[in-house]
Each structure stands twice: as C-alpha cells, then as structure tokens.
C-alpha positions as CSV (number, residue, x, y, z in Angstrom):
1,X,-73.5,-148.7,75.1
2,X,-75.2,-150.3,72.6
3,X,-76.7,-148.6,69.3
4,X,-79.2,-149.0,67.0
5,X,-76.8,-148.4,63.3
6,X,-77.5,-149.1,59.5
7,X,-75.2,-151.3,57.3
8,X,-75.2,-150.1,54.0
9,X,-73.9,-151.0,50.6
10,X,-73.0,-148.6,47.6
11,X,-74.8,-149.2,44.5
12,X,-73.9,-147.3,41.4
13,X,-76.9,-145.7,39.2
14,X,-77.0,-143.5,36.1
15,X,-77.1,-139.9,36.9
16,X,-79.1,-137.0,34.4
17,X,-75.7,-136.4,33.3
18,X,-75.1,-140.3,31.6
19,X,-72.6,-140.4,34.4
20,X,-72.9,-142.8,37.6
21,X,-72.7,-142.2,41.2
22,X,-72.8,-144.2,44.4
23,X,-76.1,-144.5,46.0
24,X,-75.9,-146.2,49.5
25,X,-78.8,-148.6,50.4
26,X,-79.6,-150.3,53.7
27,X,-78.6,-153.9,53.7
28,X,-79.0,-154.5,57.2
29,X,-80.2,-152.7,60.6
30,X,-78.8,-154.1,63.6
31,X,-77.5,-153.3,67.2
32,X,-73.8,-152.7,67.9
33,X,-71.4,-151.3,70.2
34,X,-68.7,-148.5,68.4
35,X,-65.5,-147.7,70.0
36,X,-62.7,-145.3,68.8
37,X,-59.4,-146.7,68.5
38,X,-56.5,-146.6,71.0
39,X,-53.9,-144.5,69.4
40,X,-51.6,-147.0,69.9
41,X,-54.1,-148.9,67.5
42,X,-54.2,-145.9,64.9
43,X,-50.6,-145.9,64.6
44,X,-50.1,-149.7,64.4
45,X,-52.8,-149.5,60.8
46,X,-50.8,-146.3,59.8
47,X,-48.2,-148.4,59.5
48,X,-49.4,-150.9,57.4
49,X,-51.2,-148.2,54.8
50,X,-54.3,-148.2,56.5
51,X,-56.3,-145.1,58.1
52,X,-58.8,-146.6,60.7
53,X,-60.0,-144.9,63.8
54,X,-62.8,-146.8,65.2
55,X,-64.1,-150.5,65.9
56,X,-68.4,-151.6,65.3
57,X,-69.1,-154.9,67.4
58,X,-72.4,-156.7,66.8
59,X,-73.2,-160.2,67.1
60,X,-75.2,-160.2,63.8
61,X,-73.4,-161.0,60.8
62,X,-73.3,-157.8,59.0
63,X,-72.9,-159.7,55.7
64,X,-69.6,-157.8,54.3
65,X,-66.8,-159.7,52.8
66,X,-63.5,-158.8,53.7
67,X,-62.6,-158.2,49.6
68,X,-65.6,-156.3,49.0
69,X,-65.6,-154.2,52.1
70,X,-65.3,-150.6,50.5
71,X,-68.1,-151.3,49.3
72,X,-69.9,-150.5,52.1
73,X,-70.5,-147.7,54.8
74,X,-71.9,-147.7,58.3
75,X,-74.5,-145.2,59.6
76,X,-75.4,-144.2,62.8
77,X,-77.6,-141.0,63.0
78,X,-75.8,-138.1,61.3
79,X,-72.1,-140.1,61.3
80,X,-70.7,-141.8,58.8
81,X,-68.3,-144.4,58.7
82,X,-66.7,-146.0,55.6
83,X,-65.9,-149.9,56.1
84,X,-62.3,-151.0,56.1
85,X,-62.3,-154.3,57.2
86,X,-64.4,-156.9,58.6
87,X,-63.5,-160.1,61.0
88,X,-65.1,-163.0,62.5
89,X,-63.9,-162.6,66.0
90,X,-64.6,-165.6,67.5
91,X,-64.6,-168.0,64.1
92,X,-67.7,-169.5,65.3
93,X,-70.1,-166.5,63.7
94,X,-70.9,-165.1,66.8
95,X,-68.9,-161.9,67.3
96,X,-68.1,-159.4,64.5
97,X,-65.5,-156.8,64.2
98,X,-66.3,-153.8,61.5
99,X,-63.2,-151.9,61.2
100,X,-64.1,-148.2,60.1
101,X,-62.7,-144.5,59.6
102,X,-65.5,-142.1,60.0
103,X,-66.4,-139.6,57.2
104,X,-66.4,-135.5,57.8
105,X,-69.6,-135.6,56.4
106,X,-73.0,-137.1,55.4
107,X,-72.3,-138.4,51.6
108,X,-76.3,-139.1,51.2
109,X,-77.5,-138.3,48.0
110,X,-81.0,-136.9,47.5
C-alpha cells in the first residue's frame, strides 16, 4: 500500500530561553511504501549498533545524505519515524531505501 508521507529536516532556532531546539520542516512530500522489518532484520542492525525497525520505499529521491541522515525524520499522519540511513537501491536513482526507527511520540513543536 502506498502512502502519502512528509520528509522533513531538523533545523535549530533560538528559543525565549537563548537556548535552541530542533524545529522539523518539510523538505519534501512524496508517495512511498513503509514496511516493518523482519526480526531477522532487527537483530542483524542490533548487531552492528544500530536500532531500526522499519524500511520507506519511494521512487523519488528524498534528498538525504547518508552522513547527514539524523538530521532528518519521516512523517506519516500521527507517526514518527527518525531517519537512520538512506540507499540508492538500484544505483540508477530510481528506487530509494529510507531506513527508520519510529518514535513513541509526535516531537512537533508548537
């Protein structure tokens, strides 16, 4: 099934406290298909120090670097899902793999 989700990128701006905090903004909105992992999968990341539990296909390039992915977060509706990892599927542009571990909760700030 294919969904309508929101790519979004953190930005930092001053809060009333002369602190910062992250403000996610929309980079792209786009159609894509999101599967949970296999355990087998889950357990093969734990592994290697990472904590992912689903996959986001699209055929749009979602524009996230694999260095820079924490930067970034996936919504779709009320979930949440903070970016891992990103591939190039096919390594002709066409297919792209968003690797994820959703949130508990909706971090939007107000």
């Amino acid at each position: 099934m294919v969904h309508d989700i929101e790519i979004q990128r953190y930005t930092y701006a001053q809060d009333n406290s002369m602190g910062s905090r992250k403000i996610p903004t929309t980079t792209l909105s786009t159609k894509a298909r999101i599967q949970p992992m296999k355990p087998r999968q889950v357990l093969e990341f734990a592994r290697l120090g990472s904590k992912l539990d689903f996959m986001i296909y699209t055929i749009v390039d979602p524009g996230i670097t694999t260095a820079k992915a924490t930067e970034y977060r996936v919504k779709f509706g009320s979930r949440v899902f903070e970016v891992v990892g990103v591939t190039n599927t096919d390594e002709l542009s066409v297919f792209w793999t968003i690797y994820c571990c959703e949130t508990k909760t909706q971090q939007d700030d107000l």
